[in-house]
C-alpha positions as CSV (number, residue, x, y, z in Angstrom):
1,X,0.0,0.0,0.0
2,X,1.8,2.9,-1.4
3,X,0.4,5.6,0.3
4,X,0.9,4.1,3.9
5,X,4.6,2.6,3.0
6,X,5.0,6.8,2.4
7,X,4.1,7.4,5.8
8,X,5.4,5.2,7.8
9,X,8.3,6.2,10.2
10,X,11.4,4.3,10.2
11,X,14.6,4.4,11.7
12,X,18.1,4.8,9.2
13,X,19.5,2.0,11.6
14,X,19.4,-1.9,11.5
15,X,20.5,-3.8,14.0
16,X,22.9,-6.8,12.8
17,X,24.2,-9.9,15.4
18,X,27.4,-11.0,14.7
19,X,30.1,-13.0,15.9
20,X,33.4,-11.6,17.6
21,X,35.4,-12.9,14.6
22,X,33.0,-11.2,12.4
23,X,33.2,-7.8,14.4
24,X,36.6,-7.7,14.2
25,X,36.8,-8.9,10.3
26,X,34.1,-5.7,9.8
27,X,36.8,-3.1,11.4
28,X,38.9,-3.9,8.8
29,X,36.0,-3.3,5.7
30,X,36.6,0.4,4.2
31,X,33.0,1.4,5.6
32,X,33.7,0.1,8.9
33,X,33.4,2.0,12.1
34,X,34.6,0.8,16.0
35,X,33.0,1.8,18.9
36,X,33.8,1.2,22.3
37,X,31.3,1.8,24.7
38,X,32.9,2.9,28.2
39,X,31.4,3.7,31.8
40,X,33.0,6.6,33.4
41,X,34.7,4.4,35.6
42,X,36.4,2.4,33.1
43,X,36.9,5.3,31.3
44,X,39.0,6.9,34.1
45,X,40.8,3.8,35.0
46,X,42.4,3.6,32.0
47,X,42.7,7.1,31.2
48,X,45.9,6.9,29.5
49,X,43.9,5.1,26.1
50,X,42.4,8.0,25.1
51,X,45.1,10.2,25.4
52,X,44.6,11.2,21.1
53,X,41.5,12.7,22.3
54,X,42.9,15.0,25.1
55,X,45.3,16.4,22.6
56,X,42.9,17.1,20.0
57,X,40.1,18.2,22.6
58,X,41.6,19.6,25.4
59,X,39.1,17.9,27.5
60,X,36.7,14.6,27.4
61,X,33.3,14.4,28.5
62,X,30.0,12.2,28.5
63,X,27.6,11.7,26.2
64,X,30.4,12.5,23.0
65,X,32.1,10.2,20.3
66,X,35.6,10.5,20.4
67,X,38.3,9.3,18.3
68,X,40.8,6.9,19.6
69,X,43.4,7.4,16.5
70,X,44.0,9.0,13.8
71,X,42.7,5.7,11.3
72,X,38.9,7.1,11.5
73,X,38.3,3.6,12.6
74,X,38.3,3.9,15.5
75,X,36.1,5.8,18.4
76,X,34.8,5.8,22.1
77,X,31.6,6.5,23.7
78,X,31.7,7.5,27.6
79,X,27.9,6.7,29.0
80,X,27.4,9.1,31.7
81,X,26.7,8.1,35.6
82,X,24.2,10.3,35.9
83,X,20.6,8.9,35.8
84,X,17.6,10.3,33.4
85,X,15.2,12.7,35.3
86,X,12.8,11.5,37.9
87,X,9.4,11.6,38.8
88,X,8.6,12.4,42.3
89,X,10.4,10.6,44.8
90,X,11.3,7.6,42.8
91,X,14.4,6.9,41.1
92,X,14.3,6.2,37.7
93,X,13.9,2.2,36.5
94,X,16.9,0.3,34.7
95,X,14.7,0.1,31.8
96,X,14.4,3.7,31.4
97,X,18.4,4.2,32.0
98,X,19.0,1.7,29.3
99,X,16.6,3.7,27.0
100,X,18.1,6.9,28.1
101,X,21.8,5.1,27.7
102,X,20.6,3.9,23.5
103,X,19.2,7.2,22.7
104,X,22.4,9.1,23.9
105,X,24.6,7.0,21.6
106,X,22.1,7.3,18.6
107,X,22.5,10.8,18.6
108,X,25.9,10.9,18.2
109,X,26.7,8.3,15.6
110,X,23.4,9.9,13.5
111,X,25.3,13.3,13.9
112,X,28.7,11.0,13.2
113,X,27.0,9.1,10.1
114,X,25.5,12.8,8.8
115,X,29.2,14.4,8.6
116,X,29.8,10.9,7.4
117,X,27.9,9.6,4.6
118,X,30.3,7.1,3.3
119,X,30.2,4.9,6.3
120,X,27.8,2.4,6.6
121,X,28.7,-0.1,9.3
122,X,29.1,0.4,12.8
123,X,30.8,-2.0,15.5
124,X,29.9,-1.8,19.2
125,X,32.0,-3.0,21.4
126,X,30.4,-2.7,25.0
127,X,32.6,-2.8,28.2
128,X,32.9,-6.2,29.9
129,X,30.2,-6.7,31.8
130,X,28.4,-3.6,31.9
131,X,25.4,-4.6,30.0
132,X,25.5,-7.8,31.0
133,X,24.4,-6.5,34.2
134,X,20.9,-6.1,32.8
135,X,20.1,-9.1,32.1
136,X,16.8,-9.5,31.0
137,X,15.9,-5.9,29.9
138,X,18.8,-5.7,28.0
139,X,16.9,-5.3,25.0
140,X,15.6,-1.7,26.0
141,X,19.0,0.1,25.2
142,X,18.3,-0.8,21.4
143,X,14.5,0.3,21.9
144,X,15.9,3.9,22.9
145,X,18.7,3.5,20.5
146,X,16.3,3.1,17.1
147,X,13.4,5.3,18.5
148,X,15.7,8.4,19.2
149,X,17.1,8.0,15.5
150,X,13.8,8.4,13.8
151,X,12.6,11.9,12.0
152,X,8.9,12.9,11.7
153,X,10.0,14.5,8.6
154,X,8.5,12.2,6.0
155,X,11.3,13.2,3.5
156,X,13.8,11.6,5.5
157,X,11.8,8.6,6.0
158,X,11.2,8.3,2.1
159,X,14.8,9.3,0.9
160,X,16.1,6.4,2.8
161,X,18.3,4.8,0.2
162,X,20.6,2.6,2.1
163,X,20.2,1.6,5.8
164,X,23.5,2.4,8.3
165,X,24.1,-1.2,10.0
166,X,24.6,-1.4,13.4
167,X,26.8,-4.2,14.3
168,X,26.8,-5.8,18.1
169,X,28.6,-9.0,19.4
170,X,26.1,-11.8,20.0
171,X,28.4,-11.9,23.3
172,X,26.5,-9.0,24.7
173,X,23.1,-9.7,23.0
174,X,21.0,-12.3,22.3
175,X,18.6,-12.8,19.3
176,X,15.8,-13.0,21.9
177,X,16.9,-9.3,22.4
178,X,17.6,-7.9,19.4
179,X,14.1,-9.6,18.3
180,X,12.5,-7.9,21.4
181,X,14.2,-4.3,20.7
182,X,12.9,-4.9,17.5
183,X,9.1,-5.8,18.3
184,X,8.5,-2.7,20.4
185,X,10.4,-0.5,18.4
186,X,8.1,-1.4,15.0
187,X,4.9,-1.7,17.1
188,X,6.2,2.1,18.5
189,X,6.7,3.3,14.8
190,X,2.8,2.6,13.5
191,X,2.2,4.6,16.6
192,X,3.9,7.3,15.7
193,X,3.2,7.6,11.9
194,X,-0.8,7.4,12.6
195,X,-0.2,10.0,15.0
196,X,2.5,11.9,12.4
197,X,-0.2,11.4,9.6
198,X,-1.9,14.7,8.5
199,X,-6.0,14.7,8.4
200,X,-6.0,14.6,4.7
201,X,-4.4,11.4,4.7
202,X,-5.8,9.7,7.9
203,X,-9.2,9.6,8.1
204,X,-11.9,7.0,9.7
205,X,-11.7,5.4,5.9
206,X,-7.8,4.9,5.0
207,X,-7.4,4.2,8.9
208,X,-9.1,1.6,8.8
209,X,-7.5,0.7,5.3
210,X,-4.3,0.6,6.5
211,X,-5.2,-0.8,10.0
212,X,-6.3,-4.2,7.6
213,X,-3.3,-4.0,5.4
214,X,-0.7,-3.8,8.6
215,X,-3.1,-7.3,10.2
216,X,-3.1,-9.0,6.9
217,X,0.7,-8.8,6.9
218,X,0.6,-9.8,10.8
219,X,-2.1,-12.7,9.8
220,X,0.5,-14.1,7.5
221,X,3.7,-13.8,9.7
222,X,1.8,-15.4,12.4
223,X,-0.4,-18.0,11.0
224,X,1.0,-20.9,12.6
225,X,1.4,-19.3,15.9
226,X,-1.5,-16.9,16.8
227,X,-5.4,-16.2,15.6
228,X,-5.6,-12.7,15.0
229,X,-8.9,-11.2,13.5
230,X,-10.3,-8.0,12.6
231,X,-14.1,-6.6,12.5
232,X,-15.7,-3.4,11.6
233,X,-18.8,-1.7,12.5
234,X,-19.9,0.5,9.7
235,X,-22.0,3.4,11.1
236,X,-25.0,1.4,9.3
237,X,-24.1,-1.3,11.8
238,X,-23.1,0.9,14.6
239,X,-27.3,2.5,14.5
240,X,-28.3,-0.8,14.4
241,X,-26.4,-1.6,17.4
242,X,-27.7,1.4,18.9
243,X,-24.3,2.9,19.6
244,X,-25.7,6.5,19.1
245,X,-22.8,7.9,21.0
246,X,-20.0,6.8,18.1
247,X,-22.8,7.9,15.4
248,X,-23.4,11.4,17.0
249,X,-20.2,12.5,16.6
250,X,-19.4,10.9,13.4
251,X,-22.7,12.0,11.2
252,X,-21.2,15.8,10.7
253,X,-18.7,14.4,8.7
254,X,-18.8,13.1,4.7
255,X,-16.5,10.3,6.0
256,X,-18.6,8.5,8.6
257,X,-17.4,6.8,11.8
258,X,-16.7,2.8,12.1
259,X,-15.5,1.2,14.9
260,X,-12.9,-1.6,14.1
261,X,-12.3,-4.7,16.7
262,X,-9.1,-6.4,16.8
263,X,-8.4,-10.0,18.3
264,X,-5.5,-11.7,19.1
265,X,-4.6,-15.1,21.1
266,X,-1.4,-17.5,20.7
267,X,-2.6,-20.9,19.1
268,X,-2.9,-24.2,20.9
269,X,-2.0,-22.3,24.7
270,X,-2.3,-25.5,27.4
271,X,-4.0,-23.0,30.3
272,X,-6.3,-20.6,30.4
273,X,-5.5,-17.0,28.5
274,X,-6.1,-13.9,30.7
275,X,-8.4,-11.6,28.7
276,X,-7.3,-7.5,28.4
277,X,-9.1,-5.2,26.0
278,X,-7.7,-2.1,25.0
279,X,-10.1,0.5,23.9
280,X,-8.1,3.5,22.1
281,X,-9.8,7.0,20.8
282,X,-9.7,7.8,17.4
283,X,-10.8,11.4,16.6
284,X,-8.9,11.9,13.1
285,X,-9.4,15.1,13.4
286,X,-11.5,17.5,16.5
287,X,-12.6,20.7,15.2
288,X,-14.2,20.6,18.4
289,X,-17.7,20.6,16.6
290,X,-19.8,23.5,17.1
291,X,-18.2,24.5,20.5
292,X,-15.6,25.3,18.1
293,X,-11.7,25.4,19.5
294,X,-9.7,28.3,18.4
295,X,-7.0,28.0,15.7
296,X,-4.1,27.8,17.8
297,X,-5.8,24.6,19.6
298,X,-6.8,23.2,16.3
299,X,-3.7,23.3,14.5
300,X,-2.4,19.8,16.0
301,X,-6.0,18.2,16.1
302,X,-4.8,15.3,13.9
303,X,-3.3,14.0,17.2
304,X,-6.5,13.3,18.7
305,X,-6.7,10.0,17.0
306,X,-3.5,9.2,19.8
307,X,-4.9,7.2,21.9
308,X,-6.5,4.6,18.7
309,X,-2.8,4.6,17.5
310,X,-0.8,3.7,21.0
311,X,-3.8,1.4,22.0
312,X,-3.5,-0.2,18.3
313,X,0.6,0.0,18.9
314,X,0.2,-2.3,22.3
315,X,-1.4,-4.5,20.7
316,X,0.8,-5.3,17.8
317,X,3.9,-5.4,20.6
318,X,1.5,-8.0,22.6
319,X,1.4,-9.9,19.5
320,X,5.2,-9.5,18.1
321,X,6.1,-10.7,21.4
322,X,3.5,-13.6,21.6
323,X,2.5,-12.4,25.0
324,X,0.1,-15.6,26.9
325,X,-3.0,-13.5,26.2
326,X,-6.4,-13.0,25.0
327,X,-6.2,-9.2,23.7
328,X,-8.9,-7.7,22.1
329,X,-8.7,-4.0,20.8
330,X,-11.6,-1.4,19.9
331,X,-11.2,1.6,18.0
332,X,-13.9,3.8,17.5
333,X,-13.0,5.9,14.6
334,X,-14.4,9.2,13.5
335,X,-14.1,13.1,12.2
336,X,-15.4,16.0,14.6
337,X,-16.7,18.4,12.1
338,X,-19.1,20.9,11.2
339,X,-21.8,21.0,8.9
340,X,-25.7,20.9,8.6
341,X,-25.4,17.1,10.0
342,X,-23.4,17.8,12.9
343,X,-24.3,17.1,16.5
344,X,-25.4,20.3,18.4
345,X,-25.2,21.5,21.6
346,X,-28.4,20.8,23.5
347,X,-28.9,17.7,21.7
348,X,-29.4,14.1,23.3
349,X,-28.2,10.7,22.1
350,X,-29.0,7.4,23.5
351,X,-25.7,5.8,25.0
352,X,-25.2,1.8,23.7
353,X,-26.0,1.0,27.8
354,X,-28.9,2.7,27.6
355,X,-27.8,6.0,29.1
356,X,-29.5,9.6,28.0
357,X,-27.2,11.9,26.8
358,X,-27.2,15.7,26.9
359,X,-25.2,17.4,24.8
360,X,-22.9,20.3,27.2
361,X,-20.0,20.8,24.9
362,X,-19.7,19.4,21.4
363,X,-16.1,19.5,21.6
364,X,-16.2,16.8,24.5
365,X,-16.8,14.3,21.6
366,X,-13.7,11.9,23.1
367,X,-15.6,10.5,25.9
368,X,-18.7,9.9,23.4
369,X,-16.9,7.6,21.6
370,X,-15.1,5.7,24.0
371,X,-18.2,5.4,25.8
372,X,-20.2,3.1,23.4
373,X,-16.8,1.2,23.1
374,X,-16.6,0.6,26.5
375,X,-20.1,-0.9,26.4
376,X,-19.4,-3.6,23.7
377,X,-15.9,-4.2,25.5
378,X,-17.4,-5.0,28.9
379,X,-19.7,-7.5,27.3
380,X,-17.1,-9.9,26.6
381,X,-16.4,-10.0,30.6
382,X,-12.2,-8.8,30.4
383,X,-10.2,-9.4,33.0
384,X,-8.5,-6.1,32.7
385,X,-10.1,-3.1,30.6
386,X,-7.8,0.2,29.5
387,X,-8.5,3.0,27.7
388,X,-6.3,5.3,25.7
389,X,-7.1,8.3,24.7
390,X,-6.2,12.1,24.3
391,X,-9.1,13.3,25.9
392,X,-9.0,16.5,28.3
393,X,-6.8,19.8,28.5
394,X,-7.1,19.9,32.1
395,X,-5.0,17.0,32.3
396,X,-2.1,18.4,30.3
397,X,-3.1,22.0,32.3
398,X,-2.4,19.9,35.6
399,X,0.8,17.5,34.2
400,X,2.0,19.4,31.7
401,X,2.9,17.1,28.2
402,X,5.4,14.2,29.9
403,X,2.9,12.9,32.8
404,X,0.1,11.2,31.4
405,X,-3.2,11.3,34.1
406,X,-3.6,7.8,35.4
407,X,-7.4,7.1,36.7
408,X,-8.5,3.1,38.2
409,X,-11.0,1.6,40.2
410,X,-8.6,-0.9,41.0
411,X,-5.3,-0.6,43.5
412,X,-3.6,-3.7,42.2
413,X,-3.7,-2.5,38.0
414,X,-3.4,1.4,38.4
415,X,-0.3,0.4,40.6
416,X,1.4,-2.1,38.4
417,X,0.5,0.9,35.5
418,X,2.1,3.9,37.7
419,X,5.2,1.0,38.7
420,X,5.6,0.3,35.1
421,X,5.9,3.9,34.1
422,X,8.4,4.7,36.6
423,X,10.7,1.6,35.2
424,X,10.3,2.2,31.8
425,X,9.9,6.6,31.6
426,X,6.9,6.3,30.2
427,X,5.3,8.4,33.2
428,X,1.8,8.3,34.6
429,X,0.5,10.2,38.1
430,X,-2.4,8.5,39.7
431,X,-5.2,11.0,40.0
432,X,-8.5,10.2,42.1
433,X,-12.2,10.1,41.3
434,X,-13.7,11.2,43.6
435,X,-17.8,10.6,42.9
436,X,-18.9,13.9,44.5
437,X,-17.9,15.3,41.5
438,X,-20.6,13.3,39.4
439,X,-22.9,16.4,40.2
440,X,-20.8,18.3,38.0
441,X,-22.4,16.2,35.0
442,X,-26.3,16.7,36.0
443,X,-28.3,17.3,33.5
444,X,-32.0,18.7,33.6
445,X,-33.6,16.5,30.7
446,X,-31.4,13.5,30.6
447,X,-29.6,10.8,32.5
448,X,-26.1,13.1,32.4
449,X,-24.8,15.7,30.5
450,X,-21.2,14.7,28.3
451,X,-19.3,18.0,30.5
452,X,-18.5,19.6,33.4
453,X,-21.0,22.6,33.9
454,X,-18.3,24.3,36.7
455,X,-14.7,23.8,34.6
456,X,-13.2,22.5,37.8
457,X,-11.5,19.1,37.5
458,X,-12.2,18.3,33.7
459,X,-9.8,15.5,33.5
460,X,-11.7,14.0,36.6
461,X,-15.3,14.7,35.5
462,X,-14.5,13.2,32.4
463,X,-13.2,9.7,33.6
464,X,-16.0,10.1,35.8
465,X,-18.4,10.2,32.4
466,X,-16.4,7.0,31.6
467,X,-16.6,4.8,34.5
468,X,-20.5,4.9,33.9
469,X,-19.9,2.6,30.9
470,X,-17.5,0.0,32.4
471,X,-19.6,-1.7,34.8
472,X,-17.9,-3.6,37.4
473,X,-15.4,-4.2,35.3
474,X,-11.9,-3.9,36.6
475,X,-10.7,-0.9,34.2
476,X,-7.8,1.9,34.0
477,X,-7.9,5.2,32.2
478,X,-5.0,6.8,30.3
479,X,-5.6,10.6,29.2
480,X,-2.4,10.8,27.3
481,X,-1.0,13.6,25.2
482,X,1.2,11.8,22.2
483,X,2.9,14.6,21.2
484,X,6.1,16.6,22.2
485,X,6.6,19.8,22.4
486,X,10.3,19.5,22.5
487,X,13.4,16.9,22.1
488,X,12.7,15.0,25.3
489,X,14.0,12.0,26.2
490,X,13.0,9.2,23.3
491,X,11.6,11.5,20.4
492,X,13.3,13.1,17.7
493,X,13.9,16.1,16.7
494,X,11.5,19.0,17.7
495,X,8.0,18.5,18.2
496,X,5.7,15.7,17.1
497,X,4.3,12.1,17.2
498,X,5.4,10.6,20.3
499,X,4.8,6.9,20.8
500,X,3.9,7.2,24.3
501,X,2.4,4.0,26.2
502,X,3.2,1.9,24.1
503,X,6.3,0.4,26.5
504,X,4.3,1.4,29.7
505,X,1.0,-0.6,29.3
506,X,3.0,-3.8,27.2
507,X,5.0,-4.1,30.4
508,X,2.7,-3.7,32.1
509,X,0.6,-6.5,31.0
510,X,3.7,-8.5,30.8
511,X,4.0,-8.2,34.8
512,X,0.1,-8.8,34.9
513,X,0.4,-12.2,33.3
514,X,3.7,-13.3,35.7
515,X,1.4,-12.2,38.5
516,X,-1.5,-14.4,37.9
């Protein structure tokens, strides 16, 4: 599919396992490159190595490649002691050093490989031991290292002509981690190039377009091992089902809503599968409707398709990884728009559970849709229901863009979720509910009104709309962002599509599994 392969968001790196003959038979290739990756401590220990680089430099620090000659063969990479920024009290995880660790280096040998362009192949040679002292989550330096790399700028995606190889010592890494670093990092990219995708290109149509062509591919990678399946609701389908919710905010558009369910489960498992739906937003684009938003909160409105894309990214990790599970993922998919068709303030739909709903804002559509979701999702009795989605201001107003607001009516799951952010960086704050603040959503003519009439606590009112969908269901909401406004930690250059929960919630559910 042409117009997706255009799209998508890639990395200029490939990771390559080799031998330690074959490392050392690469340093000697005219496109080969050395680096030796050094702690601080060994760094200083044996000082006397890098002595080239003090006469050239004057001084050595962090986070820098150095030569260690004058072959251009040869470099060194010092990884700093000092830990990635925290969140509250708690120290940062290993897993988010070891992201914070990959990305550093991938910043210098792109900048390296830009000044560069005749070399093609890379060597790393890690210090004794140092990785090795990872262990199992070894893998997540290579998921910081590709994600770092990548540009939202689709012409450097597209003008790709030759990808630079990346060469590490099977001593240091196994093909279980390399194929792990791999899994997440693709599953992080589709994220990201939804999200990246302008509204002219992504719609509720070619989304689900693409969404098929990506499973079809999946389908056939992983016949023998997993049944994977996808459905889809057409908005003829979704009336009929009485999901007026998804329809209401839909019908304004020329492209109507659909809501597209995704299964997946590993063939021929011996025990019994815990079952986890994901339910993910996906607004293609919010011009907030009749409450119209401003231009200057329009602009990046294709984002509020966010939490679709990261709930739709889980998944495919879950699956790469052929996680024990039975994972099903909804995505209600629709355009917020204007015209004679649109959905009004004052109006009132009838909810898929029944539920009356009034109308406050038109531009609190996000809720809508993930409400009539929720109600189909509940029905096939999940163990563990989360929702994704980009759905509040007040919640970036109170976190700002890195902190995602965590809501749960469960200790056990919103805790594994907030542990799992603090390992991996992917942050998430716990925020309460409390149900006095249900009065903020009265309504005189219906059962509740789809907005806080006081604008106190909108990220809280809204999960509050929310958890009258989910029954007893034991259920966690994400209001995420998926966007950055600046080069933090993971994402590329400048603003743009972030690939945010995508490590959180698959670790998450990785830890859920072990604890069962």
């Amino acid at each position: 599919m042409k117009t997706l392969s255009e799209w998508l968001l890639s990395s200029p790196f490939s990771l390559n396992l080799q031998s330690n003959e074959d490392i050392k038979l690469g340093v000697r290739q005219p496109k080969g490159v050395l680096v030796n990756l050094l702690t601080e401590d060994k760094f200083t220990e044996n000082r006397a190595l890098y002595d080239f680089a003090f006469r050239i430099y004057g001084e050595v620090k962090s986070k820098t490649l150095y030569p260690m000659n004058d072959s251009g063969k040869e470099f060194f990479f010092i990884f700093p002691k000092d830990l990635p920024k925290s969140l509250g009290f708690d120290l940062p995880g290993k897993s988010h050093y070891l992201c914070y660790l990959g990305s550093l280096l991938s910043v210098s040998l792109l900048n390296h490989s830009n000044k560069n362009p005749e070399i093609k192949n890379y060597l790393l040679n890690f210090e004794n031991n140092f990785i090795d002292n990872f262990s199992s989550i070894k893998y997540e330096f290579f998921v910081g290292f590709l994600q770092k790399s990548i540009s939202n700028k689709l012409s450097k995606n597209y003008l790709q002509e030759e990808k630079i190889s990346i060469n590490i010592n099977d001593i240091n890494f196994s093909p279980f981690d390399l194929n792990k670093s791999q899994s997440i990092h693709d599953s992080m990219c589709i994220t990201r190039s939804f999200v990246n995708m302008p509204p002219n290109i992504l719609n509720p149509q070619s989304y689900e377009d693409f969404l098929d062509f990506i499973i079809e591919n999946e389908k056939k990678f992983f016949e023998e091992k997993a049944e994977i399946h996808m459905e889809v609701m057409s908005y003829e389908a979704l009336k009929e089902q009485d999901c007026g919710l998804i329809c209401a905010v839909g019908q304004g558009s020329l492209i109507k809503p659909r809501l597209v369910k995704l299964t997946y489960q590993p063939r021929n498992s011996s025990k019994k599968l815990p079952k986890i739906s994901l339910v993910g937003k996906g607004i293609t684009f919010d011009s907030g409707g009749y409450d119209i938003k401003p231009s200057s909160g329009m602009r990046i409105m294709k984002k509020d398709m966010g939490g679709s894309a990261s709930a739709f990214g889980i998944f495919l990790s879950c699956l790469k990884l052929e996680l024990p599970v039975h994972l099903t993922c909804w995505l209600p998919l629709a355009e917020n728009m204007i015209s004679g068709n649109a959905m009004r303030p004052g109006d009132v739909y009838r909810a898929k559970n029944g539920l009356q709903i009034e109308i406050d804002n038109t531009d609190a559509e996000g809720r809508l849709v993930l409400a009539d979701a929720l109600t189909l999702a509940i029905q096939e009795s999940p163990d563990w229901l989360i929702d994704l989605a980009t759905l509040t201001g007040a919640a970036r107003v109170s976190l700002g863009t890195m902190v995602d607001s965590l809501f749960g009516n469960h200790k056990f799951t919103t805790e594994l979720l907030y542990r799992s952010g603090i390992e991996t960086g992917d942050w998430v704050w716990n925020i309460p509910i409390p149900a006095d603040y249900e009065s903020y959503l009265d309504s005189n003519i219906s059962d509740l009104a789809n907005s806080g009439s006081s604008g106190f606590a909108g990220s809280i009112t809204a999960a509050l709309f929310l958890q009258k969908f989910i029954g007893n269901t034991q259920w966690n909401h994400i209001d995420t962002y998926m966007w950055c406004d600046k080069p933090t930690f993971l994402w590329s250059e400048g603003s743009g599509a972030t690939g945010k929960c995508v490590r959180l919630v698959t670790r998450a559910i990785e830890e859920y599994i072990l604890n069962l």
